[in-house]
MARKEDREN-833462 format. One line per field, with one value per residue: residue number from 1; residue in three letters; x, y, z of N, C-alpha, C in turn; chain. Coordinates in Angstrom, 3 decimals, m for minus. Layout:
N
i c(NUM ...)
aa c(ALA ...)
nx c(X ...)
ny c(Y ...)
nz c(Z ...)
cax c(X ...)
cay c(Y ...)
caz c(Z ...)
cx c(X ...)
cy c(Y ...)
cz c(Z ...)
ch c(A ...)
end
This chain:
146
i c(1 2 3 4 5 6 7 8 9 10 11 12 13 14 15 16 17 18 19 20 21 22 23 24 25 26 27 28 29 30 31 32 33 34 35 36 37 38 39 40 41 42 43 44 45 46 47 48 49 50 51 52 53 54 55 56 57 58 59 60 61 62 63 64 65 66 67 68 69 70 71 72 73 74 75 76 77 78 79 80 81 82 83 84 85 86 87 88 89 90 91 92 93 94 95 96 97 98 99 100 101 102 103 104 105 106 107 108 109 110 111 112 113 114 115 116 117 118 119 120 121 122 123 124 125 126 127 128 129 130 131 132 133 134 135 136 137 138 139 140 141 142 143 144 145 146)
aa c(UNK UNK UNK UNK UNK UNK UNK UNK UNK UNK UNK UNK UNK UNK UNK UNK UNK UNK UNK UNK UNK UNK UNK UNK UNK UNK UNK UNK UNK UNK UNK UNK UNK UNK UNK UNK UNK UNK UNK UNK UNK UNK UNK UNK UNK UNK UNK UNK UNK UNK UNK UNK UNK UNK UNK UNK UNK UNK UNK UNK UNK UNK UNK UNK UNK UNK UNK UNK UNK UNK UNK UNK UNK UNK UNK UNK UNK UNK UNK UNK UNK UNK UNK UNK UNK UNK UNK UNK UNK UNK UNK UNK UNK UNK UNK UNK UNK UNK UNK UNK UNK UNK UNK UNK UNK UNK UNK UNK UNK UNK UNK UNK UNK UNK UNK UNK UNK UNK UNK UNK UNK UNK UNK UNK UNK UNK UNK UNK UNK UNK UNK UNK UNK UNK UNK UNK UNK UNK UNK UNK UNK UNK UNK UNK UNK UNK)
nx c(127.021 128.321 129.124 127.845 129.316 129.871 129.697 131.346 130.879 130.309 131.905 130.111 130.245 131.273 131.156 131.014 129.331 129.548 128.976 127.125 125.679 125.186 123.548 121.070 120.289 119.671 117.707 115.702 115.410 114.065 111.853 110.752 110.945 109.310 106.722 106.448 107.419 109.864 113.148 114.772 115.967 114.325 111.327 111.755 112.795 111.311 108.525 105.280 102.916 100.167 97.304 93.736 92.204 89.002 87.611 86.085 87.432 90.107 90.437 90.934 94.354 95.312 97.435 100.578 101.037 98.842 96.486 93.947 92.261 90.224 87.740 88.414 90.702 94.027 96.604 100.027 100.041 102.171 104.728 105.440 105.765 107.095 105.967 103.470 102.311 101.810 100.234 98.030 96.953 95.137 94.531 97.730 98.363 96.214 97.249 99.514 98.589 97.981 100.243 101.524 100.396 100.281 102.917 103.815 104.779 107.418 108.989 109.149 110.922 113.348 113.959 114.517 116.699 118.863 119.405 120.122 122.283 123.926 124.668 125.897 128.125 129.024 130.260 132.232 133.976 134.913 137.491 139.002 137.743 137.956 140.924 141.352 140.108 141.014 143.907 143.732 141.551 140.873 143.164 142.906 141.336 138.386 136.483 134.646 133.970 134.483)
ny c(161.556 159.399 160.604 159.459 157.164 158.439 157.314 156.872 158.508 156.866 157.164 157.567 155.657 157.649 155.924 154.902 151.796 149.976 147.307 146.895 148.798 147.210 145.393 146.154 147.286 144.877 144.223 146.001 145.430 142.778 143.676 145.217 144.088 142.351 143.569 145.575 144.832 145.792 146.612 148.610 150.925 150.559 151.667 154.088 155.149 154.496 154.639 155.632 153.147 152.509 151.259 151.497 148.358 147.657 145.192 143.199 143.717 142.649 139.395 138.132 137.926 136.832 138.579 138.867 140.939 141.740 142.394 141.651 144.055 145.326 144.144 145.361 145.452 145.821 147.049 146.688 146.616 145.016 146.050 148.337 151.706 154.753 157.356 156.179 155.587 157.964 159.149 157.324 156.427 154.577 151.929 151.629 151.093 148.737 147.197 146.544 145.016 143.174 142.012 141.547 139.833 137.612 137.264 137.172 134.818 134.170 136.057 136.119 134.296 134.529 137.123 136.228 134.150 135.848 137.625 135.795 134.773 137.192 137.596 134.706 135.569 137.497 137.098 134.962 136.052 137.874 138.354 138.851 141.000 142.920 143.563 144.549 146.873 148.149 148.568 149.515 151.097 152.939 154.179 155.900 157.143 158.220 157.902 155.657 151.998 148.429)
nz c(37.537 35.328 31.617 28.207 25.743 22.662 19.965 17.261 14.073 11.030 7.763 4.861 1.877 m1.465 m3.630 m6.791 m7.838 m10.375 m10.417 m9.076 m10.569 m12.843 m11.920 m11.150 m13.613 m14.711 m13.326 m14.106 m16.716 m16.517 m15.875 m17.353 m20.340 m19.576 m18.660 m20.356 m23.057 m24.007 m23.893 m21.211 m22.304 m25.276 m24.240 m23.556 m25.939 m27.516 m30.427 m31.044 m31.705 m31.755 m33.172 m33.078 m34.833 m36.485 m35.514 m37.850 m40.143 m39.341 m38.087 m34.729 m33.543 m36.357 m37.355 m36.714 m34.798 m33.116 m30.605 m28.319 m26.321 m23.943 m25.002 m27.413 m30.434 m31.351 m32.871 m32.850 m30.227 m28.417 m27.937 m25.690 m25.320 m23.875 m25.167 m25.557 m23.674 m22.628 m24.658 m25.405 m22.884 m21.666 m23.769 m23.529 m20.670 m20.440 m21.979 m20.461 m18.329 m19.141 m20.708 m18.131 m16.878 m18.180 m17.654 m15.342 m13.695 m15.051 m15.124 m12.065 m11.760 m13.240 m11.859 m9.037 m9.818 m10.883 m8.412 m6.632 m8.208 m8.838 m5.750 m5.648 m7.425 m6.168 m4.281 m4.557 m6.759 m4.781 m3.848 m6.007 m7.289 m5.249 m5.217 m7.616 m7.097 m4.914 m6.171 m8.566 m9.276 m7.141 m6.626 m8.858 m8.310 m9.408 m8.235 m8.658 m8.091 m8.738)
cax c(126.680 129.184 128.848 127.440 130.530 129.317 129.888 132.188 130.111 131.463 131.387 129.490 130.994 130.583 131.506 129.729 129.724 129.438 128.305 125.456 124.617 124.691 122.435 119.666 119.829 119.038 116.266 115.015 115.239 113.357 110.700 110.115 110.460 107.724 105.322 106.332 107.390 111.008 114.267 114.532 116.214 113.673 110.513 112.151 113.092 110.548 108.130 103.808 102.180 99.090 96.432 92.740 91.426 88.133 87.741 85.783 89.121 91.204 90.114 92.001 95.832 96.056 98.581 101.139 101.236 97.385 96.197 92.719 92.186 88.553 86.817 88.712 91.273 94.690 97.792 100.914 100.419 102.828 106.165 105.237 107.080 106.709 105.283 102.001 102.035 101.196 99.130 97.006 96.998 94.020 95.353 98.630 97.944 95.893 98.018 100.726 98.296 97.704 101.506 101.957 99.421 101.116 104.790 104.313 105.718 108.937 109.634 109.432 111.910 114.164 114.476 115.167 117.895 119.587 119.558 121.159 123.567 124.871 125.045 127.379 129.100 130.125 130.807 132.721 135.007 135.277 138.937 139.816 137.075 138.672 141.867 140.797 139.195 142.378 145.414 143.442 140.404 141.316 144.970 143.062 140.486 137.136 135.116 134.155 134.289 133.875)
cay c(160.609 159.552 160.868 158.088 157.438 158.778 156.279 158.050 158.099 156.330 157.849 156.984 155.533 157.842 155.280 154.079 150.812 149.198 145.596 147.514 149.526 146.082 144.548 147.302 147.671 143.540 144.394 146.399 144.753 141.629 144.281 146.346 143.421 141.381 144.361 146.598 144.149 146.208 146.915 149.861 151.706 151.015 151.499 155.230 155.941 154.126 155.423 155.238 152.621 151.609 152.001 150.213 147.789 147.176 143.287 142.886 143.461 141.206 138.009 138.031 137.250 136.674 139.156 138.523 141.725 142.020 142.243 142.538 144.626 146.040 143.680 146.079 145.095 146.991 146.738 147.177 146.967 144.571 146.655 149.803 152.971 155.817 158.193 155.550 155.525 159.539 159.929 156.624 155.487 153.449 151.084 150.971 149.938 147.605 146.219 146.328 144.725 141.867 141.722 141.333 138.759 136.800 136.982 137.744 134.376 134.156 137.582 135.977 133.416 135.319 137.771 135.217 133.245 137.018 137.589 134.509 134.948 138.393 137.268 133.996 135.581 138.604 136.135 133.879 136.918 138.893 139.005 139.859 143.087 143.682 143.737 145.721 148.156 148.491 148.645 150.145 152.017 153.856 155.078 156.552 158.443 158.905 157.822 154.394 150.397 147.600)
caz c(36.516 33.809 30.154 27.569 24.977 21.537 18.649 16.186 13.085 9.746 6.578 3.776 0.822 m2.092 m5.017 m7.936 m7.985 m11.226 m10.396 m8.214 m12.083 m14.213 m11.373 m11.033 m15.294 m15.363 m13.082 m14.720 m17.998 m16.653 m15.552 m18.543 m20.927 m19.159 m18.935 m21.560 m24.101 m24.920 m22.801 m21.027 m23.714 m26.191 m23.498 m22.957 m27.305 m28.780 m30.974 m30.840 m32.842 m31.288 m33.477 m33.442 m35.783 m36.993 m35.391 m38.747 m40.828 m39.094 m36.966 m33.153 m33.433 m37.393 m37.799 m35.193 m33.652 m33.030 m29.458 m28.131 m25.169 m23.417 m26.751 m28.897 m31.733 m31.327 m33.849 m32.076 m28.215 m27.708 m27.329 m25.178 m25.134 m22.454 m25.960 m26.083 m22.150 m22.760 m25.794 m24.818 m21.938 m21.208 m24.471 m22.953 m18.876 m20.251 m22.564 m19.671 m17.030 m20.026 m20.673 m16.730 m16.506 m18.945 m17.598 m14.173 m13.234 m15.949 m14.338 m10.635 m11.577 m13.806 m10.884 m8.408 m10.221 m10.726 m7.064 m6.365 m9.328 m8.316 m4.636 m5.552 m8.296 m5.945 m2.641 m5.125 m6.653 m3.575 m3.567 m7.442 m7.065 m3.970 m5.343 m9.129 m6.523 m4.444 m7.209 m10.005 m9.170 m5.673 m7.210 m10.048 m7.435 m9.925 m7.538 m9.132 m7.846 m9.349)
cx c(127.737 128.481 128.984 129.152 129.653 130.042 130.332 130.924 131.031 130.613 131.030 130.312 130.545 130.908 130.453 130.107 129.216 128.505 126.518 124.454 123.996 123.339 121.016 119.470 119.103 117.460 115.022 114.790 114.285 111.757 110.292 109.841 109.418 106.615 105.463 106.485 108.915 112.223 113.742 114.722 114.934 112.199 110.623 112.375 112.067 108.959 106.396 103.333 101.132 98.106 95.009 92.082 90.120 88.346 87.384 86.645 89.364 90.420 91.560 93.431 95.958 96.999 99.213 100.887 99.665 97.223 94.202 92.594 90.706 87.761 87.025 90.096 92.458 95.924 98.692 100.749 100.915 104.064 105.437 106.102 106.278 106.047 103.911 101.712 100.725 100.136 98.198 96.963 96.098 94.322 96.562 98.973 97.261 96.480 99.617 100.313 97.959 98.837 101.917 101.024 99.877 102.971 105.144 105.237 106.936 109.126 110.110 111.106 113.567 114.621 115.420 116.326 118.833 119.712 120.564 122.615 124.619 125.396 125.906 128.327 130.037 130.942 132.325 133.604 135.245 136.343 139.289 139.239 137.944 140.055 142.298 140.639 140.353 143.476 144.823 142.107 140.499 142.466 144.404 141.900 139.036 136.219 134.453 134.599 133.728 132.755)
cy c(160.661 160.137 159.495 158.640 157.106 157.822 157.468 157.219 157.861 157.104 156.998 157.090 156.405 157.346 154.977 153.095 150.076 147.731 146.036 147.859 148.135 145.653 145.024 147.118 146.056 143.603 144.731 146.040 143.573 142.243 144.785 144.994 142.422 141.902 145.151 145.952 144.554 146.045 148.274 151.225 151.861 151.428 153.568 156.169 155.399 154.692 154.874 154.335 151.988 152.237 151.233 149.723 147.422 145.243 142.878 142.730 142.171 140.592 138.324 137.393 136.826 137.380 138.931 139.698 142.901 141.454 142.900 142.811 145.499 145.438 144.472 145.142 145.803 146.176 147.234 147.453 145.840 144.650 147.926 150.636 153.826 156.741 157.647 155.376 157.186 159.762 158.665 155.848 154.439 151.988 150.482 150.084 148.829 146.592 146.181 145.086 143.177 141.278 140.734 139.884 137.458 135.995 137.328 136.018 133.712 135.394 137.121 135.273 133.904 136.548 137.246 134.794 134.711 137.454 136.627 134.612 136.211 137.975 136.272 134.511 136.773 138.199 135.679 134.949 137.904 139.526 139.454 141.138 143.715 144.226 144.629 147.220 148.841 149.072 149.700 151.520 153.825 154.666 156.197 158.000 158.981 158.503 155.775 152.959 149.628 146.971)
cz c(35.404 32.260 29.150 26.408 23.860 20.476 17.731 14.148 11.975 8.594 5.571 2.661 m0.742 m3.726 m5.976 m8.060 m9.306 m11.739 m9.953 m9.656 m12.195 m13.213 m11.323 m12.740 m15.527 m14.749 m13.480 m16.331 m17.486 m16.641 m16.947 m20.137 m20.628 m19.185 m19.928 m22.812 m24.605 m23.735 m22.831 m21.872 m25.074 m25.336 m23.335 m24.416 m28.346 m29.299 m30.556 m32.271 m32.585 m31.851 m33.577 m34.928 m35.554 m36.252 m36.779 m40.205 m40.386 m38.272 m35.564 m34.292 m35.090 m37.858 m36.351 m34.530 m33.257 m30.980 m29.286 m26.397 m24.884 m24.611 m27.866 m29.578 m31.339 m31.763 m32.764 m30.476 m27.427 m27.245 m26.388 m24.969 m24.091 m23.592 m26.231 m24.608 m22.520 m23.890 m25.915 m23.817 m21.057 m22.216 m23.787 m21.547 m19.392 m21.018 m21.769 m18.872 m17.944 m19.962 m19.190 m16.219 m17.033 m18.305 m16.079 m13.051 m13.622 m15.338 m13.019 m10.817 m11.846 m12.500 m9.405 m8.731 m10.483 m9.322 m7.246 m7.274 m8.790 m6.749 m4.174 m6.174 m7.430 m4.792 m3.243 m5.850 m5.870 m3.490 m5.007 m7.542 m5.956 m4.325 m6.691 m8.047 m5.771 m5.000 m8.189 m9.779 m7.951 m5.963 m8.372 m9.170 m8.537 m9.516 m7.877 m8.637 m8.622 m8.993)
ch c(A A A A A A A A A A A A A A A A A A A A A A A A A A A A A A A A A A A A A A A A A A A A A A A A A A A A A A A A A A A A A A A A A A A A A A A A A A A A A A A A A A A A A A A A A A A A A A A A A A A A A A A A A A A A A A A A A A A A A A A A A A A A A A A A A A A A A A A A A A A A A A A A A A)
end
């Protein structure tokens, strides 16, 4: 019986690609500002301010940044940070799953039209990355593509 001919295995590229970051960081920006209310940066440094009101104080929504969540009252739960994730988090899911309810289809679209965008814009400069990545990037050897 002959011996099967073994496929020479290819190596994996171990670059960082750049375009790959920006595209994952917009992702995640359409995500975190639709349910969290901030960018990822502020979602990850920003501070706790969710505190409840009295409904009998204020009336729904006369101060802008009044939300009511479970028939309660709550100042500030329309940015969320990961420090009001942890020290309340029944306030915050539900003022995510409100957020998300709100924006879940400006998120679809906004994700969509970024797809598409990265996928003509990288078809459509193929050869100048190719050629940045070639002359400039590869000669300098830190690992990185455009």
């Amino acid at each position: 019986m002959a011996r099967r001919k073994t496929k020479t295995r290819r190596r994996q590229s171990r670059m960082f690609s750049i375009l790959n970051a920006v595209e994952a960081y917009t992702y995640a920006s359409i995500l975190s500002t639709g349910v969290m209310g901030s960018s990822p940066y502020g979602f990850l440094t920003g501070k706790s301010n969710i505190t409840q009101v009295s409904s009998g104080t204020y009336g729904p929504f006369q101060d802008g940044g009044m939300s009511m969540i479970g028939g309660n009252y709550y100042k500030g739960a329309q940015e969320i940070s990961l420090s009001e994730i942890i020290q309340s988090p029944d306030v915050a899911l539900g003022a995510m799953a409100q957020n998300f309810e709100q924006n879940y289809q400006a998120m679809a679209i906004q994700s969509l039209l970024t797809s598409v965008s990265f996928k003509f814009g990288k078809r459509l400069l193929r050869r100048p990355i190719s050629n940045v990545n070639r002359n400039i990037m590869k000669p300098l050897g830190i690992g990185v593509k455009l």
